[in-house]
N, C-alpha and C positions, 0 to 999 in steps of 0.2 A: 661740126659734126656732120657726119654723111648721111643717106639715104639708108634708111633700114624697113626691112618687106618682112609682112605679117603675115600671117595666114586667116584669111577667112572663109568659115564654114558657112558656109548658107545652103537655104534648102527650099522650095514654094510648098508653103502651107495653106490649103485652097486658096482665096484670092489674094494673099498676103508673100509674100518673100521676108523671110528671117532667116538672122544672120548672127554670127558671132565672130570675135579675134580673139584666136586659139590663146596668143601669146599673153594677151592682157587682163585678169578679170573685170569682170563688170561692164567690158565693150559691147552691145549687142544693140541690132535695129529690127526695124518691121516698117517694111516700104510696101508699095504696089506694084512694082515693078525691080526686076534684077538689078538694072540699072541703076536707081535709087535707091535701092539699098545697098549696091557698093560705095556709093557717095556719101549717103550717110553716116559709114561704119568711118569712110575715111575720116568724113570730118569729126566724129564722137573719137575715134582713136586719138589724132592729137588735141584737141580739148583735154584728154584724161592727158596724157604724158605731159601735156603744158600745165594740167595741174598736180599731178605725180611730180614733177620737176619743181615746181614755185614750191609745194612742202618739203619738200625733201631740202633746198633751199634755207627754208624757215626754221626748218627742225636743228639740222645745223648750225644756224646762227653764223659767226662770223668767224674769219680764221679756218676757212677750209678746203680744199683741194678736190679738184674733178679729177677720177680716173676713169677710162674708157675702160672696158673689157669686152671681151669677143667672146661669146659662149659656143 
């Protein structure tokens, strides 16, 4: 599977930076610096798609097939 780009909103909320990934619900952080809050969105982004993927997985069960799609 390739490299797929998200989009995140962030914004500095007095001493905080918050953020969210447009594309995924429930992605969102609160760093103290820009910086760290893009790192942390990145790493919270795939934790969720690693666990969006292991259910989706499990829900399936076995006998099943991956299709890609391009939206």
């Amino acid at each position: 599977m390739g490299t797929n780009n998200y989009t995140a909103v962030v914004k500095q909320d007095g001493d905080w930076w918050i953020g969210w990934i447009e594309e995924v619900q429930g992605v969102n952080c609160q760093e103290s610096t820009r910086e760290e809050l893009l790192e942390s969105l990145r790493v919270t982004l795939n934790e969720a798609l690693e666990f969006n993927r292991e259910d989706a997985r499990r829900i399936a069960g076995s006998n099943f097939e991956e299709a890609f799609i391009a939206a």
